[in-house]
NUTOR-808357 format. One record per residue (C-alpha): x, y, z; residue number from 1. Coordinates in nm, 2 decimals, decimal comma, m for minus. Layout:
% residues N
+--------+--------+--------+-----+
|     c1 |     c2 |     c3 | pos |
+--------+--------+--------+-----+
|      X |      Y |      Z | NUM |
...
+--------+--------+--------+-----+
END
This chain:
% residues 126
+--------+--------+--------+-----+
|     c1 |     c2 |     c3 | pos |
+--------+--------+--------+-----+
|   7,96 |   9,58 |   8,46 |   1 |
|   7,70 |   9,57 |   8,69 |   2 |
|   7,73 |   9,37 |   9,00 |   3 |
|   7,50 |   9,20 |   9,27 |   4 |
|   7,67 |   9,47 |   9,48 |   5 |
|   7,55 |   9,76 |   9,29 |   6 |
|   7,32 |   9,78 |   8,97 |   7 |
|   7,55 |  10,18 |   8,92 |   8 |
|   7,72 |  10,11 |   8,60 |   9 |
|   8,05 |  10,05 |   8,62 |  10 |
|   8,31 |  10,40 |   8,61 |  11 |
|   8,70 |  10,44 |   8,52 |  12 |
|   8,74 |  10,46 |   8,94 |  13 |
|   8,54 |  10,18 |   9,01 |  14 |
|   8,72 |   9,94 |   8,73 |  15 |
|   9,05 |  10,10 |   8,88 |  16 |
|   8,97 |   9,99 |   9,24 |  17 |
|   8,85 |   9,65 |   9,12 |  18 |
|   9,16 |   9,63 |   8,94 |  19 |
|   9,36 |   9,73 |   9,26 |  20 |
|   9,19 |   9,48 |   9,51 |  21 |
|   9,20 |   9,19 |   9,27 |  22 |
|   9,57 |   9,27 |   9,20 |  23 |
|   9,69 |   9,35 |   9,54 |  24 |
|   9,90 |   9,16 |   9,79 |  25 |
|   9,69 |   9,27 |  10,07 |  26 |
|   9,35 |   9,45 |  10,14 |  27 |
|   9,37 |   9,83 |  10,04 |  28 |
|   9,32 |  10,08 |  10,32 |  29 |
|   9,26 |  10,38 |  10,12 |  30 |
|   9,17 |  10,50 |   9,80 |  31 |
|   9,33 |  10,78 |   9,66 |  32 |
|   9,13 |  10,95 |   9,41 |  33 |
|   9,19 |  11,26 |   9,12 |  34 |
|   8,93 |  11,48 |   9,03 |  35 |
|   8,92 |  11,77 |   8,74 |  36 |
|   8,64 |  11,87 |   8,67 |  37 |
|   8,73 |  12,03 |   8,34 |  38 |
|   8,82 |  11,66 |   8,17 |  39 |
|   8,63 |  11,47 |   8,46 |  40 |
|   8,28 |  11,60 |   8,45 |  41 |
|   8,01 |  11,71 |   8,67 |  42 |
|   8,02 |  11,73 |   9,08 |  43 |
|   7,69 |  11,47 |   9,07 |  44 |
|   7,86 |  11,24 |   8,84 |  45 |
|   8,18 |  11,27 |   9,10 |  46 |
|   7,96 |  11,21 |   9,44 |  47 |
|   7,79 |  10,98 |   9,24 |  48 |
|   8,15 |  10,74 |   9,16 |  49 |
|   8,28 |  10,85 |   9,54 |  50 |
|   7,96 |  10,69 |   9,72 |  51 |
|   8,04 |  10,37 |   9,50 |  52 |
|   8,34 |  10,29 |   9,56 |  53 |
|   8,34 |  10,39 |   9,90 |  54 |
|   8,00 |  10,14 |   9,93 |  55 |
|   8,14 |   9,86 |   9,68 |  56 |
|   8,50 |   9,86 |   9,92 |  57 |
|   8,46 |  10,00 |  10,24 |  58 |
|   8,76 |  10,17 |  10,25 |  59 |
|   8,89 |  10,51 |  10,36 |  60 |
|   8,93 |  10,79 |  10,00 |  61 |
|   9,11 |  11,05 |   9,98 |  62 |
|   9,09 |  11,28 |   9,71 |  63 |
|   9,43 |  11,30 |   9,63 |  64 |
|   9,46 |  11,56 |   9,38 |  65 |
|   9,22 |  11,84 |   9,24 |  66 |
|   9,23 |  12,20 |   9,09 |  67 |
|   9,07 |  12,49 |   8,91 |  68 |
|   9,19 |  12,80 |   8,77 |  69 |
|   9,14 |  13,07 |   8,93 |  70 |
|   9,22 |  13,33 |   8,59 |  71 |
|   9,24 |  13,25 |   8,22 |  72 |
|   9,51 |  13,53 |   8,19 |  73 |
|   9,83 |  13,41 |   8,01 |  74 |
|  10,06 |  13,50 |   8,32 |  75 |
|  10,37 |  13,31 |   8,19 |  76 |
|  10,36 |  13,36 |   7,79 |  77 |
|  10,26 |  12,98 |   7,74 |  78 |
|   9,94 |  12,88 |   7,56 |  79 |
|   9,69 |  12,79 |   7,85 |  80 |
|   9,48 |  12,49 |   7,88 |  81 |
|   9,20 |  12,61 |   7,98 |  82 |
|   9,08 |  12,94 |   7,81 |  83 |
|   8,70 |  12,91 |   7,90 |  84 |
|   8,57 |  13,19 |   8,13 |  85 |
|   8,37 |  12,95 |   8,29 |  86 |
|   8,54 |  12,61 |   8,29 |  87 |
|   8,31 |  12,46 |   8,45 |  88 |
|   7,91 |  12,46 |   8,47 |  89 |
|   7,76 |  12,78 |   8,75 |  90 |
|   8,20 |  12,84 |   8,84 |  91 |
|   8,38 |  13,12 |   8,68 |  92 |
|   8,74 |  13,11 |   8,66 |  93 |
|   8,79 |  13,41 |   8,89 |  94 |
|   8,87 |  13,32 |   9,25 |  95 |
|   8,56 |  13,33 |   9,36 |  96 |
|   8,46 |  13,05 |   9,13 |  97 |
|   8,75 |  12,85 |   9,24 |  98 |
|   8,66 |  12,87 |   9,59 |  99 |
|   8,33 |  12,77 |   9,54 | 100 |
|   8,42 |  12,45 |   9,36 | 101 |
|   8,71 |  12,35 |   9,55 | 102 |
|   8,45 |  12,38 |   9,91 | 103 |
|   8,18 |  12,14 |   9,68 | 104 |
|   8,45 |  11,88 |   9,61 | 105 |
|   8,57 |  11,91 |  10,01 | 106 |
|   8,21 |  11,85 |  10,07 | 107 |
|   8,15 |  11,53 |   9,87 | 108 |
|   8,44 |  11,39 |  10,06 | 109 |
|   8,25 |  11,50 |  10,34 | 110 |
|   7,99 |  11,37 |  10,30 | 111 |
|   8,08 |  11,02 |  10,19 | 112 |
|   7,86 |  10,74 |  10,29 | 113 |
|   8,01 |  10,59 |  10,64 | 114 |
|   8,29 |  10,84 |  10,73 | 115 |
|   8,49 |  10,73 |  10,48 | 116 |
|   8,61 |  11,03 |  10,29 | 117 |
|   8,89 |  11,12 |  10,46 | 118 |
|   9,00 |  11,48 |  10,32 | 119 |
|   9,11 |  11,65 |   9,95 | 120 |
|   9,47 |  11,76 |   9,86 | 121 |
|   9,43 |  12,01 |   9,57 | 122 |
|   9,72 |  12,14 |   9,32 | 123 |
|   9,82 |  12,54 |   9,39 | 124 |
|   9,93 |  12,73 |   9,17 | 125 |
|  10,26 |  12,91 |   9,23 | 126 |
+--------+--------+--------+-----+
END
């Protein structure tokens, strides 16, 4: 669905947020966003949906959750999700890897047009 106020296609986020507004008693004052990138694709395609909906609302996101493994070692004798040694393009599942892709998401928040990516919360594992 393009608009007059953006000729991006239309994503899951942006539908959601449109959804939101439209249904909402009041005017949101944040967006709280989730991001995998092991089911939600690449870091471009994330900036990419970040910049429009902070653009298309003007309002504050937060990346509310986010996580990568750091090892593909079965550590509690259940079948893992994610068995790839590199779950994600150029990030290997070692530490290292995870670091790296956690500080890229931080800095797409960052670096969200206008100020108005607030921070990232991201899922530990125990």
């Amino acid at each position: 669905m393009a608009t007059e106020e953006s000729s991006n296609p239309p994503t899951a986020t942006s539908w959601m947020a449109r959804s939101m507004a439209i249904r909402a008693a009041g005017p949101l004052r944040r967006d709280r966003l989730s991001y995998y990138p092991y089911w939600h694709g690449t870091l471009d395609a994330f900036r990419a949906n970040l910049n429009d909906v902070a653009t298309r609302y003007g309002k504050p996101l937060i990346v509310a959750e986010t996580a990568y493994p750091f090892t593909t070692a079965d550590k509690d004798g259940w079948e893992n999700i994610i068995t790839s040694a590199e779950p994600h393009p150029g990030h290997p599942a070692p530490p290292e890897g995870q670091t790296a892709l956690i500080r890229k998401v931080s800095d797409l928040v960052r670096n969200v047009p206008g100020g108005l990516g607030l921070g990232v919360f991201y899922a530990r594992s125990a």
